[in-house]
C-alpha positions in Angstrom: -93.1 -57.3 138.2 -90.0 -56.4 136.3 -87.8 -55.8 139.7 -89.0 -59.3 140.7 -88.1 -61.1 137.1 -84.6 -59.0 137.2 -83.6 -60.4 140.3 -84.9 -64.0 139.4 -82.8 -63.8 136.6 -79.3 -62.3 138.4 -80.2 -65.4 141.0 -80.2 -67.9 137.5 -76.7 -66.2 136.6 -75.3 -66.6 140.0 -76.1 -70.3 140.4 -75.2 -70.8 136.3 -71.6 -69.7 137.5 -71.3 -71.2 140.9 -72.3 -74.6 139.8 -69.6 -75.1 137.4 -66.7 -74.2 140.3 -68.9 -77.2 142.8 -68.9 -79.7 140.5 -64.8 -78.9 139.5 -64.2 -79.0 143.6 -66.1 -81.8 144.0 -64.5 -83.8 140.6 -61.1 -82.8 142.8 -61.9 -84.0 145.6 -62.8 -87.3 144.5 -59.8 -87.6 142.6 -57.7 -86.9 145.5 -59.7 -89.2 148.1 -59.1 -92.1 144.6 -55.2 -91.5 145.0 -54.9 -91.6 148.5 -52.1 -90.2 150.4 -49.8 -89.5 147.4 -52.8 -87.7 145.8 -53.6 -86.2 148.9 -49.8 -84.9 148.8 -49.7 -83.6 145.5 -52.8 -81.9 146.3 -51.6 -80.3 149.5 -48.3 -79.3 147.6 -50.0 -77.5 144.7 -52.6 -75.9 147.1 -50.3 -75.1 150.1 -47.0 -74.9 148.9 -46.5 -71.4 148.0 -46.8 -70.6 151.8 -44.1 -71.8 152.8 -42.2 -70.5 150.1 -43.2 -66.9 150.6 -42.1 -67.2 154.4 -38.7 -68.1 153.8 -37.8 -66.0 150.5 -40.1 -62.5 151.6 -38.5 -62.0 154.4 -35.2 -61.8 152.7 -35.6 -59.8 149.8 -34.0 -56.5 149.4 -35.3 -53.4 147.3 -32.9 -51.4 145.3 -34.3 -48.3 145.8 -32.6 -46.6 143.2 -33.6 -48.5 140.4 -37.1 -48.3 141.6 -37.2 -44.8 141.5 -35.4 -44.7 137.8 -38.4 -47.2 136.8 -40.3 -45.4 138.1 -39.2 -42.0 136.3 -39.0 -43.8 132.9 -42.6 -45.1 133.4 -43.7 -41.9 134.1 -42.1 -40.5 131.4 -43.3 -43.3 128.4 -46.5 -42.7 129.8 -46.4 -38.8 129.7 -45.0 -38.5 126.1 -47.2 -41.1 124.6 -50.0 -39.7 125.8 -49.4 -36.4 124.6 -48.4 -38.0 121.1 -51.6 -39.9 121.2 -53.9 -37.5 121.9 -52.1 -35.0 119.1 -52.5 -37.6 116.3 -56.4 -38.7 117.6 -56.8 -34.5 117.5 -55.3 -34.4 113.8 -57.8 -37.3 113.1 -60.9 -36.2 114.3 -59.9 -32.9 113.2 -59.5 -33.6 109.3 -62.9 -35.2 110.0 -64.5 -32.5 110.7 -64.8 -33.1 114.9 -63.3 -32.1 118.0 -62.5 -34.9 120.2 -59.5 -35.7 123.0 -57.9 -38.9 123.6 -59.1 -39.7 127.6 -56.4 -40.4 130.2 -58.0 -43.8 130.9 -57.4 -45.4 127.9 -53.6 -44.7 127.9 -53.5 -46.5 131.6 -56.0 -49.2 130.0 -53.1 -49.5 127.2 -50.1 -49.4 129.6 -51.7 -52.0 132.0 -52.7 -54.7 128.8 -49.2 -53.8 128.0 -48.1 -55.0 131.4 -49.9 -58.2 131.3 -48.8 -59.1 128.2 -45.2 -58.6 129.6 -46.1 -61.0 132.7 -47.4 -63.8 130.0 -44.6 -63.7 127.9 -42.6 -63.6 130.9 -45.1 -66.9 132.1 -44.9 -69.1 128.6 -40.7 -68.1 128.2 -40.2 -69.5 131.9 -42.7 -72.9 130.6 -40.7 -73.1 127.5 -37.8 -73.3 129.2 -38.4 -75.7 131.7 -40.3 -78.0 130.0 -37.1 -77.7 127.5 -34.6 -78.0 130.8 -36.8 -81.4 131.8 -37.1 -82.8 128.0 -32.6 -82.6 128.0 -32.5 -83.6 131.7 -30.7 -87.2 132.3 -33.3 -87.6 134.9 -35.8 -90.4 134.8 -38.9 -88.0 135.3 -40.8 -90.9 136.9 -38.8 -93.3 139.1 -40.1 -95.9 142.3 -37.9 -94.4 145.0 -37.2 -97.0 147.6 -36.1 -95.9 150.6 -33.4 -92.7 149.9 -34.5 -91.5 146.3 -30.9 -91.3 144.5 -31.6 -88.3 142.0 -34.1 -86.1 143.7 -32.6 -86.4 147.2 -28.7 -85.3 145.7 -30.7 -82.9 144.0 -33.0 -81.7 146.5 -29.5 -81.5 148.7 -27.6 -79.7 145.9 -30.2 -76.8 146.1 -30.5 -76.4 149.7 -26.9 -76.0 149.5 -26.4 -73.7 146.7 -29.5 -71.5 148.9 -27.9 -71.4 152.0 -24.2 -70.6 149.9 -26.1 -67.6 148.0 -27.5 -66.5 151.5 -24.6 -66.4 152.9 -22.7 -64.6 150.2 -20.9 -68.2 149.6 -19.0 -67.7 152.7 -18.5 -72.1 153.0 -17.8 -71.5 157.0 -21.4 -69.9 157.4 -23.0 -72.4 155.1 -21.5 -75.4 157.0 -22.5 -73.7 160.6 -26.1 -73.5 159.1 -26.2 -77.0 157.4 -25.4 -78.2 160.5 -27.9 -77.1 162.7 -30.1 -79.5 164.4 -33.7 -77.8 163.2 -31.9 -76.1 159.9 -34.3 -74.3 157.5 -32.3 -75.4 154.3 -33.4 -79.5 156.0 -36.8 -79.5 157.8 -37.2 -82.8 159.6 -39.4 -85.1 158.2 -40.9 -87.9 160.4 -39.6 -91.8 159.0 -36.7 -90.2 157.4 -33.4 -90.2 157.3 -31.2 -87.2 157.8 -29.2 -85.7 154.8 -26.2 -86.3 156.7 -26.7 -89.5 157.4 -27.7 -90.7 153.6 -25.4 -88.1 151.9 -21.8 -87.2 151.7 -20.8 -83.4 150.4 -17.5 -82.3 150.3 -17.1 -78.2 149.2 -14.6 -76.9 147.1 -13.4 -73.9 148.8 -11.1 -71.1 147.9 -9.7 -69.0 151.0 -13.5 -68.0 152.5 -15.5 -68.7 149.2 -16.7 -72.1 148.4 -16.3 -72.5 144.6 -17.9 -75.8 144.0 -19.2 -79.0 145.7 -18.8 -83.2 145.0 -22.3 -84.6 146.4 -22.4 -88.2 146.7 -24.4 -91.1 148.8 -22.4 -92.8 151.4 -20.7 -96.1 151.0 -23.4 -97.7 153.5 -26.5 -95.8 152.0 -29.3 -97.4 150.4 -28.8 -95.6 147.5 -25.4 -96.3 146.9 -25.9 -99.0 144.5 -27.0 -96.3 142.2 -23.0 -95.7 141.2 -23.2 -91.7 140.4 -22.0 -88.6 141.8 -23.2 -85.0 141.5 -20.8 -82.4 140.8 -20.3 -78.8 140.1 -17.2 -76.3 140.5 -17.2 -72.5 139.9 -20.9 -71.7 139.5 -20.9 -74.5 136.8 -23.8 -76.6 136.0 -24.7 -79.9 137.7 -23.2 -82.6 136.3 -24.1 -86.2 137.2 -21.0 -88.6 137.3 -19.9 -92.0 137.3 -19.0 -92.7 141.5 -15.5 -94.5 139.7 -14.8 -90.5 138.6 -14.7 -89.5 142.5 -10.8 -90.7 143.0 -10.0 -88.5 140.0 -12.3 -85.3 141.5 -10.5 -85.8 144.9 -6.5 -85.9 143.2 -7.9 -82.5 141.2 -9.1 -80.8 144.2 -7.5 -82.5 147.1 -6.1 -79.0 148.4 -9.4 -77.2 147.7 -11.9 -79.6 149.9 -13.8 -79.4 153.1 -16.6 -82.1 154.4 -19.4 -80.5 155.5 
């Protein structure tokens, strides 16, 4: 009778904590199917996203095996001396108390791992705070109807691909434009009733010898976001700086010997 009652009441726990994830799917799911495709979208973005992130950026880190090994060393180390200190000062303790008792090995890796964790959310809530700091100074509208060519987050969304395919290839410009320019490039996946980059967007890189130092990234005179009358421009490793379009003849004089079109 007991066995029986025990499991009726695991089976009451299980459905108490599976209900709760249904009903927040289902709540979901009817939000999206309300929204439509743009809901649908955002959904797919949020849920799927980080796929297609890993598969481009895992297969090109590199590991610095040195510094793994000195972490690795140090950890060892913080964690071999302040167990020992630990477990001297919890023997003084229980000592003066009368008792005999040792500090386990368990709690010390229970301590290092909260440690850890508390080391990833700080990590998480500085990288929020700073973001939602970096989008609060931003000059960018952070809701805008985009018709046709969306001005800011298509320069924008350029600007990055650029500035990745620079950093992969050590900001060699005459690699970067030989990517960029592929037909099925990785920086530009083709997306179906769009426009290609090139055909919206102008770029011209600042280059110096092999090294390209900076970038003027603007929409082309026959664009239909060309009414919008900015520019975006950075130059050595500086930050992105949305311009007037009337400040492009002043950018070209300044770097007229420093510029390639890409």
């Amino acid at each position: 009778m007991s066995s029986s009652s025990s499991s009726h009441s695991r089976d009451v726990e299980a459905n108490s904590t599976v209900s709760p994830l249904v009903l927040v799917l289902l709540v979901v799911v009817l939000l999206v199917i309300l929204a439509g495709a743009i809901g649908y979208q955002v959904f797919a973005s949020l849920a799927f996203g980080w796929i297609g992130f890993l598969t481009r950026v895992v297969p090109k880190i590199s590991w610095n095996w040195d510094l793994l090994g000195m972490a690795g060393l140090c950890v060892a180390g913080l964690l071999g001396i302040g167990h020992l200190f630990i477990r001297w000062l919890a023997g003084e303790i229980s000592g003066a108390n009368g008792k005999r008792w040792s500090w386990p090995w368990r709690w010390t890796w229970c301590g290092a791992l909260a440690i850890g964790v508390l080391f990833l959310v700080g990590m998480a809530v500085g990288g929020i705070v700073h973001q939602a700091g970096w989008i609060a100074a931003s000059p960018e509208p952070l809701y805008e109807v985009k018709r046709g060519y969306g001005f800011y987050g298509e320069l924008k969304q350029f600007n990055g691909a650029l500035r990745m395919a620079l950093s992969d290839s050590k900001d060699d410009w005459q690699q970067t434009r030989h990517e960029l320019r592929k037909p099925n490039s990785e920086y530009f996946p083709s997306q179906q009733n769009q426009p290609a980059p090139d055909e919206q967007i102008t770029c011209l890189l600042i280059v110096s010898e092999t090294r390209c130092v900076g970038a003027i990234v603007f929409p082309r005179i026959n664009s239909s976001s060309s009414a919008s009358g900015y520019l975006l421009y950075w130059y050595l490793q500086g930050e992105e700086r949305y311009l007037p379009i009337t400040e492009l003849g002043s950018l070209l004089r300044k770097h007229q010997r420093q510029l390639v079109a890409l």
